[in-house]
Structure formats: structure tokens, C-alpha cells
MARSEMI-220655 format. One record per residue (C-alpha): residue number from 1; residue in three letters; x, z, y. Coordinates in Angstrom, 1 decimal, m for minus. Example, Ala and Ser with C-alpha at 12.3 -4.5 7.8 and 13.67 -1.06 7.14 Angstrom:
2
(1 "Ala" (12.3 7.8 m4.5))
(2 "Ser" (13.7 7.1 m1.1))
This chain:
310
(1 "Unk" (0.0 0.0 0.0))
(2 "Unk" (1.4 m1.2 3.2))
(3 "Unk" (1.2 0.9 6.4))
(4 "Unk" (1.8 0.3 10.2))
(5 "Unk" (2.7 2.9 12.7))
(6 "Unk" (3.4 2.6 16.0))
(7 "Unk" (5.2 5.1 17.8))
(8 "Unk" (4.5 7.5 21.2))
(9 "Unk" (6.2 7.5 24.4))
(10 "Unk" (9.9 7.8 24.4))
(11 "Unk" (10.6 5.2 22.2))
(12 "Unk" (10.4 2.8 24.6))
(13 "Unk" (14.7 1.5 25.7))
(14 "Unk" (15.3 m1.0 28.8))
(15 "Unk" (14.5 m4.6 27.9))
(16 "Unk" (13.3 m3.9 24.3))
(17 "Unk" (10.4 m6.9 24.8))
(18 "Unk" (12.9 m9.4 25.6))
(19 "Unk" (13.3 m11.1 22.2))
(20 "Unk" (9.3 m10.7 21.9))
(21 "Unk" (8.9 m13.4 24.7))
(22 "Unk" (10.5 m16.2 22.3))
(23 "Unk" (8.0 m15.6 19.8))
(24 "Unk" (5.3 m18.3 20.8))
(25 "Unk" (2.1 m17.1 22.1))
(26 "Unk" (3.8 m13.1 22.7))
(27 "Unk" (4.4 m14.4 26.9))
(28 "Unk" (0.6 m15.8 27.2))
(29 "Unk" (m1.0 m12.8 25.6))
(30 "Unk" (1.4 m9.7 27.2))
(31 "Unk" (m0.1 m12.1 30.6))
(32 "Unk" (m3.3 m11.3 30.2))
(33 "Unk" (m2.7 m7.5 29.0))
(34 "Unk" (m0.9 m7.6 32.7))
(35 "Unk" (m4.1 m8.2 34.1))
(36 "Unk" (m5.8 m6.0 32.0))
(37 "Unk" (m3.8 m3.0 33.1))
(38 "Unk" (m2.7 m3.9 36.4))
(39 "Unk" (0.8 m3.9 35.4))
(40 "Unk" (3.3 m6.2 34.7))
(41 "Unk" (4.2 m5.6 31.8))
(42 "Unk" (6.9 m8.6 30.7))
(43 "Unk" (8.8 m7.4 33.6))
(44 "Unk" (8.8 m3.6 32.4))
(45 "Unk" (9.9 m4.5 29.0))
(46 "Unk" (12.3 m6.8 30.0))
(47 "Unk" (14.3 m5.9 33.4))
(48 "Unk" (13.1 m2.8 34.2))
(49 "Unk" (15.4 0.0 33.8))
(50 "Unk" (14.9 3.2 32.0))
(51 "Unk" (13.6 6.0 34.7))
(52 "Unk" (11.0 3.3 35.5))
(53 "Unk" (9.5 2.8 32.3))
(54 "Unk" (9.9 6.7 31.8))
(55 "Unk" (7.3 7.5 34.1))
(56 "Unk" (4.1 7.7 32.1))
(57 "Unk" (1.8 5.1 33.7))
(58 "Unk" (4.2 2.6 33.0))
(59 "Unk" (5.8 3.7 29.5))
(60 "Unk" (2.3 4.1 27.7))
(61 "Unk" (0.5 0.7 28.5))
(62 "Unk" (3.7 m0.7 27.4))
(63 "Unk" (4.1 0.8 24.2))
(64 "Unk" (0.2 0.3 23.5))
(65 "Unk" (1.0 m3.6 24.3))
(66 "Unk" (4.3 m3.9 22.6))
(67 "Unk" (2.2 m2.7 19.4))
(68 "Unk" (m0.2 m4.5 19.3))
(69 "Unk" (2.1 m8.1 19.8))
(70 "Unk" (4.2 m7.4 17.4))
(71 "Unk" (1.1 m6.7 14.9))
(72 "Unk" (m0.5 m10.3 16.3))
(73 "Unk" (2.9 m11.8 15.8))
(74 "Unk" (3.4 m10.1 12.7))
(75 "Unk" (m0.1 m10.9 11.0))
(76 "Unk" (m0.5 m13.8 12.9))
(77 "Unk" (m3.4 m13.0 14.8))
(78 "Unk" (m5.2 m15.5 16.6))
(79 "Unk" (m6.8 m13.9 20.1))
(80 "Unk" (m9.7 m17.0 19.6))
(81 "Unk" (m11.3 m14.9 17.1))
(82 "Unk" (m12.2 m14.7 13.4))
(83 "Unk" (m11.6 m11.5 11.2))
(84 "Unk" (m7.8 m10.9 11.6))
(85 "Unk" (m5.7 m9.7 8.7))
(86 "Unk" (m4.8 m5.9 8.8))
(87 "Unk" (m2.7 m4.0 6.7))
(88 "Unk" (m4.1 m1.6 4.6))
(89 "Unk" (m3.9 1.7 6.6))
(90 "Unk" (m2.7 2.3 10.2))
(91 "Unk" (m1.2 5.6 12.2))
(92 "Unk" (0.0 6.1 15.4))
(93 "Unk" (2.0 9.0 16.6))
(94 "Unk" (0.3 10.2 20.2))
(95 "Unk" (m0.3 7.1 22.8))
(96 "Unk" (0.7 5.2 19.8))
(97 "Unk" (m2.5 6.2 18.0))
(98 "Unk" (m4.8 3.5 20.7))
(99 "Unk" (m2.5 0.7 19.2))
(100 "Unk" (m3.3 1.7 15.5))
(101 "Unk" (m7.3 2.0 16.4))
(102 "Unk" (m7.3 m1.4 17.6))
(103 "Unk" (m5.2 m2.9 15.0))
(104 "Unk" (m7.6 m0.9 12.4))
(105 "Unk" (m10.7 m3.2 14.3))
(106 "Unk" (m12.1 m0.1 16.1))
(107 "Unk" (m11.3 m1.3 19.4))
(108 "Unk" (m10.4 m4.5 21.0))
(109 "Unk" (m7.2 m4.8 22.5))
(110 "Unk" (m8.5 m4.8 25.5))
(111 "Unk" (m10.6 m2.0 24.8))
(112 "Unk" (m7.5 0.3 23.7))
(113 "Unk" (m5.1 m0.9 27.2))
(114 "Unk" (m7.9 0.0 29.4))
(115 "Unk" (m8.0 3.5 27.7))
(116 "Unk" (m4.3 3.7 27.9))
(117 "Unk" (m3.9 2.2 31.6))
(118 "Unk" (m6.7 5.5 32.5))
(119 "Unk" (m4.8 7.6 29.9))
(120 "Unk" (m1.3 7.2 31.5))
(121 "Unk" (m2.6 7.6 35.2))
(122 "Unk" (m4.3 11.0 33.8))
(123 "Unk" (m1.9 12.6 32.6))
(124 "Unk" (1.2 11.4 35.1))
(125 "Unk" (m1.4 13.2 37.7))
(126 "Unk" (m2.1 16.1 35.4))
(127 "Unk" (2.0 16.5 34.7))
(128 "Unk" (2.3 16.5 38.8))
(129 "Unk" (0.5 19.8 39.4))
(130 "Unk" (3.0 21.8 37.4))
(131 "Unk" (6.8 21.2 36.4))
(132 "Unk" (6.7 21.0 32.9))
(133 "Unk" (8.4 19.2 30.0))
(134 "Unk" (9.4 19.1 26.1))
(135 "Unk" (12.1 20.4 24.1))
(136 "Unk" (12.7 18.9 20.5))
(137 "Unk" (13.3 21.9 17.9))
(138 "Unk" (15.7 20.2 15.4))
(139 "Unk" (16.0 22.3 12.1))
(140 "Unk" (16.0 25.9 11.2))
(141 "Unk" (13.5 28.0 9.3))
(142 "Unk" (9.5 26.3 10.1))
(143 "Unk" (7.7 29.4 10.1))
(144 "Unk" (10.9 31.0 12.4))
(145 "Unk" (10.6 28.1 14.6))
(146 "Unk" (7.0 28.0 15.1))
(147 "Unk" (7.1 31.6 16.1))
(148 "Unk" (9.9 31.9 18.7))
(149 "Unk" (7.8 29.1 20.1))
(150 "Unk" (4.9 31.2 20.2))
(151 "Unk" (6.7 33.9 21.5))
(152 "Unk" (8.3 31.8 24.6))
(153 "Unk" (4.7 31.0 25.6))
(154 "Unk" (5.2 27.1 24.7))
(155 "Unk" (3.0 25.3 22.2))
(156 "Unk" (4.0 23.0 19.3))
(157 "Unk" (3.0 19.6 21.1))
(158 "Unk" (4.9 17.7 18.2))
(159 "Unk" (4.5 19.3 14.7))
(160 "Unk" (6.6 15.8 13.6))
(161 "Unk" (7.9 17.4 10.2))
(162 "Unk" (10.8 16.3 8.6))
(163 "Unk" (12.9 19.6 10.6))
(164 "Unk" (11.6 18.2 14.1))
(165 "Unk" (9.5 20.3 16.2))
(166 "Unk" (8.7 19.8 19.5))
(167 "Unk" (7.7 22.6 22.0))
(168 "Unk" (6.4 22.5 25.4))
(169 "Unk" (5.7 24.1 28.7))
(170 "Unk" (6.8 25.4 31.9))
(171 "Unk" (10.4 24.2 32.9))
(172 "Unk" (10.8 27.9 33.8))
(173 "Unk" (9.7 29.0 30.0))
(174 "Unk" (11.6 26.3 28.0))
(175 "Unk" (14.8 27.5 30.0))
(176 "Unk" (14.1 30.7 28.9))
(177 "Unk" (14.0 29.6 25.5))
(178 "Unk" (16.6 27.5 25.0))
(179 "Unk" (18.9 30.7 26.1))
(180 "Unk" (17.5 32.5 22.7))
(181 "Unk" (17.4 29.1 20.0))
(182 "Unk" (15.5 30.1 17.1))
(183 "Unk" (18.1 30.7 14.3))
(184 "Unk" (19.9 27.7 13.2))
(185 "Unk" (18.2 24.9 15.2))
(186 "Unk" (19.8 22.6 17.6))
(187 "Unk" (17.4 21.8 21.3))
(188 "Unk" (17.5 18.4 22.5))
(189 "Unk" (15.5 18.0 25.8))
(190 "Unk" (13.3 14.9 25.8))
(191 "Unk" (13.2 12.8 28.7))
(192 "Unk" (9.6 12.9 29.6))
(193 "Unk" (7.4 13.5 32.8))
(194 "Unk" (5.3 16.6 31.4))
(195 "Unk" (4.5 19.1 28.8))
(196 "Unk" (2.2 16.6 27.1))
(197 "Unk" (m0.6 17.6 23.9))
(198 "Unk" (m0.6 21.2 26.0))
(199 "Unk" (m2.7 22.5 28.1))
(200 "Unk" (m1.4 21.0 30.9))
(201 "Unk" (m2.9 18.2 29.8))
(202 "Unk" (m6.7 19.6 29.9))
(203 "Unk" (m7.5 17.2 33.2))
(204 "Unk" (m6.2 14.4 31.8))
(205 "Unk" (m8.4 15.0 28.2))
(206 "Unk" (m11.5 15.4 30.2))
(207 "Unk" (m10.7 11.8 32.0))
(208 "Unk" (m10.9 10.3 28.2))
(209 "Unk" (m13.8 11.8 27.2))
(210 "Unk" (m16.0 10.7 30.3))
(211 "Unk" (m14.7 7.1 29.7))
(212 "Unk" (m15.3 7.5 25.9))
(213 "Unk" (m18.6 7.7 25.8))
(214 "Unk" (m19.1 4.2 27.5))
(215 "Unk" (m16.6 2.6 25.4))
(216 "Unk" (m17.4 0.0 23.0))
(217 "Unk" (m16.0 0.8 19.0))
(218 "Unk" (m16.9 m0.3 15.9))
(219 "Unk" (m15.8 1.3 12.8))
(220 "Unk" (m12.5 1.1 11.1))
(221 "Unk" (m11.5 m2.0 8.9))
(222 "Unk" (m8.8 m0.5 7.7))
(223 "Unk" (m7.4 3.2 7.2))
(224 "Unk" (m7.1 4.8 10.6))
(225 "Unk" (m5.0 8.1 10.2))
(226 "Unk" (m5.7 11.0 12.9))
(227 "Unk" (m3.1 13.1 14.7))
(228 "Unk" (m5.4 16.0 14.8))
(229 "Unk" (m5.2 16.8 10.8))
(230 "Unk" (m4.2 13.9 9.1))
(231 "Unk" (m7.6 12.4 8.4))
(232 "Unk" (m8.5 9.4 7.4))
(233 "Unk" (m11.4 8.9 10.2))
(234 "Unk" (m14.5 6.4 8.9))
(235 "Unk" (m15.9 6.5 12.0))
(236 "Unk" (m14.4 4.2 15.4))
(237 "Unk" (m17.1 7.1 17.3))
(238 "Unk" (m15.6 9.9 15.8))
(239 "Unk" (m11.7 8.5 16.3))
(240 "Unk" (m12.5 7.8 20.1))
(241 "Unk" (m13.8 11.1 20.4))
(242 "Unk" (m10.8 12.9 18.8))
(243 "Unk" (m8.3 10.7 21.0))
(244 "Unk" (m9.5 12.5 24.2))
(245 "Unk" (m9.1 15.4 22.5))
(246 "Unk" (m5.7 14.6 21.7))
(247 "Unk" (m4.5 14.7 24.6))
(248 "Unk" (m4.2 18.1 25.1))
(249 "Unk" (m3.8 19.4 21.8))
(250 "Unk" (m0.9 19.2 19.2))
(251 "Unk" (0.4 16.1 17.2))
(252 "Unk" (0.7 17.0 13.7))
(253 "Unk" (2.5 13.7 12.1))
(254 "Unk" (3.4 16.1 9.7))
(255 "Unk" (0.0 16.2 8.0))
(256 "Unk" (m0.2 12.3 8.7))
(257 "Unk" (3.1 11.9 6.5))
(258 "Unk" (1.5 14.0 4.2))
(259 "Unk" (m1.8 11.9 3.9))
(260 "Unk" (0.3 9.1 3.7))
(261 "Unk" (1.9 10.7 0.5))
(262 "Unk" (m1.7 11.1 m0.9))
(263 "Unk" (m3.0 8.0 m0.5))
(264 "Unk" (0.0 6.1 m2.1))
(265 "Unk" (1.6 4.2 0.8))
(266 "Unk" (4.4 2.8 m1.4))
(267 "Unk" (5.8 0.7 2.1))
(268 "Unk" (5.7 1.5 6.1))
(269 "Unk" (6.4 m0.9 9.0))
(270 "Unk" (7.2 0.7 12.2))
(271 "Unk" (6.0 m1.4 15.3))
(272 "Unk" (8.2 m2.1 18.0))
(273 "Unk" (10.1 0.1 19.5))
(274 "Unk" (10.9 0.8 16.1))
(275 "Unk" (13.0 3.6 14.6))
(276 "Unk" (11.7 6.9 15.2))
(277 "Unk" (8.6 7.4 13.3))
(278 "Unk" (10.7 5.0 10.3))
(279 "Unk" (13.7 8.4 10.8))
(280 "Unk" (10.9 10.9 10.2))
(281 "Unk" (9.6 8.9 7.1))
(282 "Unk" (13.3 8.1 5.7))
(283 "Unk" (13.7 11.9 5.7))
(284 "Unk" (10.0 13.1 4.5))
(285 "Unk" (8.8 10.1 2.3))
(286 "Unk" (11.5 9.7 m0.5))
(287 "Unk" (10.4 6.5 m2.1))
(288 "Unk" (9.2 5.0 0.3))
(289 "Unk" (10.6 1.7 1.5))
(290 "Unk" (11.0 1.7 5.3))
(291 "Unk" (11.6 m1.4 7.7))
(292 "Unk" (11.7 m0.9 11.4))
(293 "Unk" (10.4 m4.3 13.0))
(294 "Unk" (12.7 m4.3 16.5))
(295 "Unk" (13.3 m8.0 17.0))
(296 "Unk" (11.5 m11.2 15.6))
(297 "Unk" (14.3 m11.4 14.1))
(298 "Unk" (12.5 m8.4 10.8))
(299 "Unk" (9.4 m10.9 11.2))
(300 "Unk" (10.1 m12.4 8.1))
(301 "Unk" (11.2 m9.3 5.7))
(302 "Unk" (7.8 m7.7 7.1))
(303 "Unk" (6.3 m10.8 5.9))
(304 "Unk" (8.1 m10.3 2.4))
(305 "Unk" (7.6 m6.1 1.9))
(306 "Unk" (3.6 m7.2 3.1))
(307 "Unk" (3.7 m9.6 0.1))
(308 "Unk" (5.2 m7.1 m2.2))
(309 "Unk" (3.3 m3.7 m1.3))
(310 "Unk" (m0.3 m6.1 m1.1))
């Protein structure tokens, strides 16, 4: 069973579209996403440089879109309609997640940029109020881990198993922590604009329930996996609702990896920019063959480990 994931914000490096535009059709459609989310997007993902595409209005729409053209390229999706191959099951880890619903068939592309053009605006206004951030836990004891974050006053944004935890807060908090570690782990502070799946976040989850109930979703044509649990969510209603809700509360990939494990993915593609969610699987999901699809250049192995893992 194959399975695409498309990874959250931070993934995103300067210029990683650029091979994307030689792929025919990947220029004409990332065009029209531009309009879609007032932004143009080919020249974010191709010249930009890094702090611009950090800033979360910017580095979420572009994610979304780089997702969702390398799954069109990748499938060969036609945007004139008919009923689009899919692969078997879908997962996205935080913004990531409005990619996989659309490729799923539970919302249009354009359904899912709109969403994530409102979703990025939300929540770089929410991160304004207060100076927060995030502060990847890398190893030592879970259970230790989880409760010196606790006791810092931080919350487990990313629950991303495989030894990674991330916490988040106040700046003034996480400096506070990382002077007393939990035992044995390593900090690595992340370069984003807020303490995002926190509280902090509560403005910006109550912007994308308001614009949820007026979206239009279908259900799910193919296995949509949910950051809140780990669920595999029937329901394109249910999934919209608990993407709001996302927002400000916890990503637990860990109990998407796990779900994974039950449902016998034997093969995952990571979506461009690929590599970090393929890291966490390489670590977690023994057995489980792994491609990273970063250039046009994997287009044709996906194709293969597709055709093997049908």
C-alpha cells in the first residue's frame, strides 16, 4: 500500500520549486494558484530567499501548492477534470495536512489554498501578539521529556515520534527550559514565526472554523490520516472540522506513523520538500521503503515503487 505525505512548514529551503517549473504544465497551474492566494508563488519558491519564505503567510500557501504539483505531476493529473488517480492513503504533518485532503478528493485545490492563504494570515497575526516559538526535543526518555515540558509551562506542539518532540511557548519560557534539558536530549531551536498547535494559536483556529462551515468537501477517495489521533477520517465534514481545530492543538505524527503501521503501508512517498517526514519514517517504520520526491528528477522511481506497492 502506497502512501503520500506531505510535510508542515519548515521544510520549505530557498529555490526548492525551481526544477518543478521544467515539468510541463507545473508553471501554468502554480499561475493560477498565484491568483488564488494572492501570492506569487513561482517567485517564492524560486528566488526568494529564506527569512521570506519563513514568514508564515508565505511559507504555508507554498508548501500547500508545492504538494499538491508534485502529486499532479506525479499522478498525472489533469486540472480539466475526470476522476484523478490517488494513492491509496494520504497524511499530512500540520499545514501539510490541507494538501493531503485535497489529494484524498475532499477538497479541491483550490478549496485547500484558500483555506491555507486564510490559515497563514491567522496565525502570522495570532504569532504577533505574543513572542513565541518552538524548540525540537531530540532524544531522551518520552515520558521524561514530555514532563519537563509540562513543567516549563510549554506544550507538546509536535508529538513527531521517532525521539523528536517539539515544545512550544513563550520565548521567555523556552529559555528557561533549555537552561535545564530534560536528561539526555539535545534542543535545536526551529526557525519559525510562533508557538504554533498552542494556545497561542486559539485566534487563528477560530478563523478556520468560521470559514469551515461555508466550505465546500466531499468525502475522502482515499485514506485521509488525522493529526489529531491518527484516524483514518470517512468523512471530508468531519476532516474540515478537525483541521480548524488543529491549529491550536498538538500534532501527533506519532500515532499517524502508527496507523500507518496498522493498515499495512508497505511504501511512502514524501511530497516535495521532501525529507523530513521520509527521516521520521526511516527511523520509526522498519520495512518500509521510503523515497523522498525532491526533484522531477524521483518522478520516475515514484512511478516504479507506485507500480510495485499497487
Amino acid at each position: 500500500m502506497i502512501l503520500l505525505a506531505s510535510p508542515g512548514q519548515g521544510a520549505q529551503s530557498p529555490g526548492f520549486l525551481r526544477p518543478w517549473l521544467e515539468v510541463p504544465g507545473v508553471a501554468d497551474r502554480l499561475a493560477w494558484w498565484s491568483a488564488v492566494t494572492g501570492l506569487d508563488l513561482v517567485r517564492y519558491g524560486t528566488t526568494a530567499d529564506a527569512e521570506e519564505i519563513r514568514d508564515t503567510a508565505v511559507a504555508q500557501p507554498l508548501l500547500v501548492a508545492a504538494a499538491l504539483a508534485a502529486y499532479e505531476a506525479l499522478y498525472e493529473v489533469s486540472p480539466d477534470g475526470g476522476a484523478p488517480a490517488r494513492p491509496a492513503a494520504v497524511a499530512g504533518h500540520s499545514v501539510g495536512e490541507l494538501a493531503a485532503a485535497a489529494i484524498a478528493g475532499a477538497l479541491t485545490p483550490e478549496t485547500a489554498l484558500v483555506l491555507v492563504r486564510e490559515r497563514g494570515r491567522a496565525m502570522a497575526d495570532a504569532a504577533a501578539v505574543t513572542e513565541t516559538g518552538m524548540t525540537a526535543v531530540l532524544g531522551g526518555d518520552r515520558d521524561e521529556v514530555l514532563a519537563a515540558i509540562e513543567a516549563a509551562g510549554l506544550t507538546p506542539a509536535n508529538v513527531n515520534g521517532a525521539g523528536q518532540i517539539v515544545a512550544a511557548g513563550t520565548a521567555e519560557r523556552l529559555a528557561a527550559f533549555a537552561e535545564q534539558p530534560p536528561a539526555k536530549a539535545r534542543l535545536r531551536p526551529l526557525a519559525v514565526a510562533g508557538a504554533f498547535h498552542t494556545e497561542h494559536m486559539a485566534p487563528a483556529a477560530d478563523v478556520l472554523r468560521r470559514l469551515a462551515q461555508g466550505a465546500p468537501v466531499t468525502d475522502p477517495a482515499a485514506r485521509l490520516l488525522s493529526n489529531k489521533d491518527g484516524a483514518v477520517v470517512d468523512s471530508g465534514r468531519e476532516y474540515l472540522a478537525r483541521l480548524a481545530e488543529q491549529v491550536s492543538a498538538p500534532v501527533r505524527w506519532d500515532a499517524c506513523m502508527d496507523t500507518m503501521r496498522e493498515l499495512g503501508v508497505t511504501a511512502i512517498i514524501e511530497l516535495p520538500p521532501a525529507g523530513t517526514l521520509t527521516g521520521l519514517a526511516r527511523r520509526e517504520l522498519k520495512g518500509i521503503e521510503l523515497l523522498s520526491l525532491k526533484t522531477p528528477d524521483d518522478l520516475a522511481q515514484a512511478r516504479e515503487l507506485i507500480k510495485a506497492h499497487a
